[in-house]
C-alpha positions as a Markdown table, in Angstrom:
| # | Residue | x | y | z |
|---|---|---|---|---|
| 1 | Unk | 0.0 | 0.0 | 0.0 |
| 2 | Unk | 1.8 | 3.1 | -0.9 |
| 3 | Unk | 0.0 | 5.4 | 1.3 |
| 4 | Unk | 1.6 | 3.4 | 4.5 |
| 5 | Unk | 5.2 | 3.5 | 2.4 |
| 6 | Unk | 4.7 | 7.6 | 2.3 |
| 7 | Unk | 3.7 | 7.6 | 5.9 |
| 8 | Unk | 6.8 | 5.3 | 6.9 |
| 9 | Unk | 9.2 | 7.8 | 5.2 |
| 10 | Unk | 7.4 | 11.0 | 7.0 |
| 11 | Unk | 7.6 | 9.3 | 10.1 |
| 12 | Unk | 11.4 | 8.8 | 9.3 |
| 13 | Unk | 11.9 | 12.3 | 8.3 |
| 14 | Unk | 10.3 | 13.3 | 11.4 |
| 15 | Unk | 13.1 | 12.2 | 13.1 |
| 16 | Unk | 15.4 | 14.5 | 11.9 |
| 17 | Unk | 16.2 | 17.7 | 13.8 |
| 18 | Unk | 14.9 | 20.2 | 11.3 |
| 19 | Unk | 11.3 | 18.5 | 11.2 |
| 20 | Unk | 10.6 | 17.1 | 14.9 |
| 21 | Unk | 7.8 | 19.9 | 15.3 |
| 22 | Unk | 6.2 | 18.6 | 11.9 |
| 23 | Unk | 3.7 | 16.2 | 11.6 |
| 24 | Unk | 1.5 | 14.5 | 9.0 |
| 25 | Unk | -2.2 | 15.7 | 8.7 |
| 26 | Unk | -3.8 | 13.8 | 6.1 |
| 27 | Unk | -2.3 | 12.1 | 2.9 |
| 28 | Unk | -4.9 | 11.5 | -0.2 |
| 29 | Unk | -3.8 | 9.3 | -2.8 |
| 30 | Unk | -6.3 | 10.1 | -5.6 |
| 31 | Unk | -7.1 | 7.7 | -9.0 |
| 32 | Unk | -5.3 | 10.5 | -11.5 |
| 33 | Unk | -2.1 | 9.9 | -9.7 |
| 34 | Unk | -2.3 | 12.7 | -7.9 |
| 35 | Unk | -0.4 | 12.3 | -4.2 |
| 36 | Unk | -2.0 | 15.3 | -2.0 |
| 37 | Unk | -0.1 | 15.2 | 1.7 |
| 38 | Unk | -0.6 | 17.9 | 4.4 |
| 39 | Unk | 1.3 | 18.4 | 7.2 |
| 40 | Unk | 1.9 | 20.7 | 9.8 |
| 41 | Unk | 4.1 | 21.8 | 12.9 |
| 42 | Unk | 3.4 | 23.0 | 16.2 |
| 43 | Unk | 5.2 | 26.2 | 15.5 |
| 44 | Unk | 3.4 | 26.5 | 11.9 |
| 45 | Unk | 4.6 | 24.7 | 8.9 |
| 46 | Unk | 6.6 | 27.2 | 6.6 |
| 47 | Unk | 6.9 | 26.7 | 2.5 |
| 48 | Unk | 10.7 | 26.0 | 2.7 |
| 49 | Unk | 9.7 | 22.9 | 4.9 |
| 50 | Unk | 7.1 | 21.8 | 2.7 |
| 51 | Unk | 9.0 | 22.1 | -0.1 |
| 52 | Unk | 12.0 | 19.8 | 1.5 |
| 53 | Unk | 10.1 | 17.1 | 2.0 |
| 54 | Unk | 8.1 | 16.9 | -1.2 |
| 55 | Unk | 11.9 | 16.7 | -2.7 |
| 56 | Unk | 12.6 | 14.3 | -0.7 |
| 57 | Unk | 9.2 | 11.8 | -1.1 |
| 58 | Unk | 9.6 | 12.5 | -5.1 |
| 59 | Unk | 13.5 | 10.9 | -4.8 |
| 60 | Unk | 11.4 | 7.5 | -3.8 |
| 61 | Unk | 8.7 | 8.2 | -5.8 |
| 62 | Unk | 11.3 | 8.8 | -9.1 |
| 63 | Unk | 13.3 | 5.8 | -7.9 |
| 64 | Unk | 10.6 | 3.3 | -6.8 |
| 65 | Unk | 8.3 | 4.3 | -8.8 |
| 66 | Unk | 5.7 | 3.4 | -6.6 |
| 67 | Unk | 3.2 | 6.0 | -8.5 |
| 68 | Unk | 4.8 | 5.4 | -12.4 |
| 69 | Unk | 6.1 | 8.0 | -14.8 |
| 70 | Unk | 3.5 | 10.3 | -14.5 |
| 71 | Unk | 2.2 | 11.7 | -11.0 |
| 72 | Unk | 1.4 | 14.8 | -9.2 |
| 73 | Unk | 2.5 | 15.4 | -5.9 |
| 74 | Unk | 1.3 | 18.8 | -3.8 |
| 75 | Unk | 2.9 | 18.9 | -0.1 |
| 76 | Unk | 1.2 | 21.8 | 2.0 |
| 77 | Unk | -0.3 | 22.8 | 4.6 |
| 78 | Unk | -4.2 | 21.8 | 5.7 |
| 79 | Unk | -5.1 | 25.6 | 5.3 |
| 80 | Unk | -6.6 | 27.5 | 7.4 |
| 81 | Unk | -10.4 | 26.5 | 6.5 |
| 82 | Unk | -9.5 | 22.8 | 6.7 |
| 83 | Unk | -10.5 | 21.1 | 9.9 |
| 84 | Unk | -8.6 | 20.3 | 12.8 |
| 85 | Unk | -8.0 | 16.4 | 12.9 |
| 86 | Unk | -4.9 | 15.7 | 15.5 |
| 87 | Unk | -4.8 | 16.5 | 18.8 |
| 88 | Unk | -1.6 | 18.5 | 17.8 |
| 89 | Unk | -3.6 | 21.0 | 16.1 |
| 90 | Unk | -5.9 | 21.9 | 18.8 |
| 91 | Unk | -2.9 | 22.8 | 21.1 |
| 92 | Unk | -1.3 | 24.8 | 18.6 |
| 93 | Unk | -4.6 | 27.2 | 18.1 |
| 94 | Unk | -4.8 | 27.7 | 22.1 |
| 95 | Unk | -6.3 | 31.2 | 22.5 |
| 96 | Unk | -8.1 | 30.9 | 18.7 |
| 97 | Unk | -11.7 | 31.5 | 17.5 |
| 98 | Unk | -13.0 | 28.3 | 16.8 |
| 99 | Unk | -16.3 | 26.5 | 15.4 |
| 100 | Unk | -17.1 | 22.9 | 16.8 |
| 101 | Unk | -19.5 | 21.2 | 15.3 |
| 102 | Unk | -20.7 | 18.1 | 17.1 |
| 103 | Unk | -22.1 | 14.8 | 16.6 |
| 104 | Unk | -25.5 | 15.4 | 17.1 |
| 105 | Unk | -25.6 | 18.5 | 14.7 |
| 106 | Unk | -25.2 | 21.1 | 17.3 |
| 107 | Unk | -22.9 | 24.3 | 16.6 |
| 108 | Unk | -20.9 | 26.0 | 19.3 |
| 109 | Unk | -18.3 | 28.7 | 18.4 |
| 110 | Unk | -16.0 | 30.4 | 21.0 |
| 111 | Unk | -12.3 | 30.5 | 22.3 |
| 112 | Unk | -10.7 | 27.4 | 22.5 |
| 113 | Unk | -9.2 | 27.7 | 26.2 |
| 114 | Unk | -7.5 | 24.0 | 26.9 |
| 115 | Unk | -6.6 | 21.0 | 25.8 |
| 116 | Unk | -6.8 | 16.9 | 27.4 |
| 117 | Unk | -6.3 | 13.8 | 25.9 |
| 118 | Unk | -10.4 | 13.1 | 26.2 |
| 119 | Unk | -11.8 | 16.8 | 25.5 |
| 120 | Unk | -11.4 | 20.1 | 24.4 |
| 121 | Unk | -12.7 | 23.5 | 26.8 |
| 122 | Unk | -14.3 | 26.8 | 24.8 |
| 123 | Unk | -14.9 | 29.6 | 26.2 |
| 124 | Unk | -18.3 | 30.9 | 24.9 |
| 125 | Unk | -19.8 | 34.4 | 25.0 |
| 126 | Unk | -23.8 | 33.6 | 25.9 |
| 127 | Unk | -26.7 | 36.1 | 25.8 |
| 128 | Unk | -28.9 | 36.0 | 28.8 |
| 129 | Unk | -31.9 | 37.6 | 30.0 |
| 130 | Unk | -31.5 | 39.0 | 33.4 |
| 131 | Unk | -35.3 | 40.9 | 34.2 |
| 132 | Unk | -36.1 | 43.7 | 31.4 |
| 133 | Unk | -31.5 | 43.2 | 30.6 |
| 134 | Unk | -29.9 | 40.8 | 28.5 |
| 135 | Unk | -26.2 | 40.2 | 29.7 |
| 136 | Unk | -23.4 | 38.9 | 28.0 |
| 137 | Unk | -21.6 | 35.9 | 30.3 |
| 138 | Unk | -18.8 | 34.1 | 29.6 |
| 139 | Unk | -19.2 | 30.3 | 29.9 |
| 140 | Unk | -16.6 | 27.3 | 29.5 |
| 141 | Unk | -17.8 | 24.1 | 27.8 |
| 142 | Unk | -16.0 | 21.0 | 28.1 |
| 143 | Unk | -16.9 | 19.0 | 24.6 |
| 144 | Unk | -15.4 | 15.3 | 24.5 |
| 145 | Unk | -13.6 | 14.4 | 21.5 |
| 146 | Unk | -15.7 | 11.4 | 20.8 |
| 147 | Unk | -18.7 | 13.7 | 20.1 |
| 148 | Unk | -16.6 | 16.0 | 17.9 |
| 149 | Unk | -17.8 | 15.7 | 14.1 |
| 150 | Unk | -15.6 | 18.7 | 13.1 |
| 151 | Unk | -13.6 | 21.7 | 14.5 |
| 152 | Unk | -12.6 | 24.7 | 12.3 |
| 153 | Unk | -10.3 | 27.9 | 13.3 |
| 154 | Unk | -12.7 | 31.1 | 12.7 |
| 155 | Unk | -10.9 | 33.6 | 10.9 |
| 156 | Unk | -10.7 | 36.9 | 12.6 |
| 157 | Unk | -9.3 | 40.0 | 11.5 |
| 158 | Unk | -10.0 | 42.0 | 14.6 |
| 159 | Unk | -7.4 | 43.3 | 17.3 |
């Protein structure tokens, strides 16, 4: 299976000083030979990494030839509209805007605050109605990773 192959020689490259903060996000091998791998790093993944190690996957894809004469291969980043899908990535937006949408359908935006091994904590900004008043309260929700469907960074462009 070549997409196990590709994974064994990130994992190897890993290993290397230069790319210990990188990890592999997803790898999509598509029928028109196209080999689509994103990775990322817990300080952000820059171009000239990226670049480096699709050099260095198309020396075993030239020589093995594990994909045949003609192939595409696109190393990048997930991008910022992509979902988060390792526990990696949740760390590294601490702090950040984020959507969460779970299992059962339900929508719940706010700051992602922390981080365990079983669940993520957002701090949400809630309207309520106090008498005549509505206040704004901040709340933390604790939402187990088992009844995440889908997390995506927000975008904000305020200060």
């Amino acid at each position: 299976m070549i997409e196990q192959k590709i994974i064994d020689l990130l994992d190897q490259k890993f290993k290397e000083e230069d790319f210990l903060d990188c990890f592999l996000v997803d790898l999509q091998l598509h029928a028109s030979q196209k080999l689509e791998v994103f990775l990322d790093s817990d300080k952000g993944i820059t171009f000239e990494k990226c670049q480096k190690i699709s050099r260095y996957l198309e020396q075993y894809l030239d020589e093995e030839g594990w994909l045949g004469p003609k192939y595409t291969l696109e190393v990048s980043s997930p991008g910022i509209s992509r979902p988060l899908k390792k526990i990696r990535q949740y760390h590294k937006n601490i702090g950040r805007k984020v959507e969460v949408k779970t299992k059962d359908g339900e929508k719940r935006t706010g700051t992602l605050t922390s981080i365990t091994e079983e669940n993520i904590t957002l701090e949400e900004k809630v309207r309520i109605k106090e008498g005549k008043r509505k206040q704004t309260k901040l709340i933390e929700t604790v939402i187990p990773f088992d009844n995440i469907e889908k997390t995506v960074v927000q975008i904000s462009f305020k200060k």
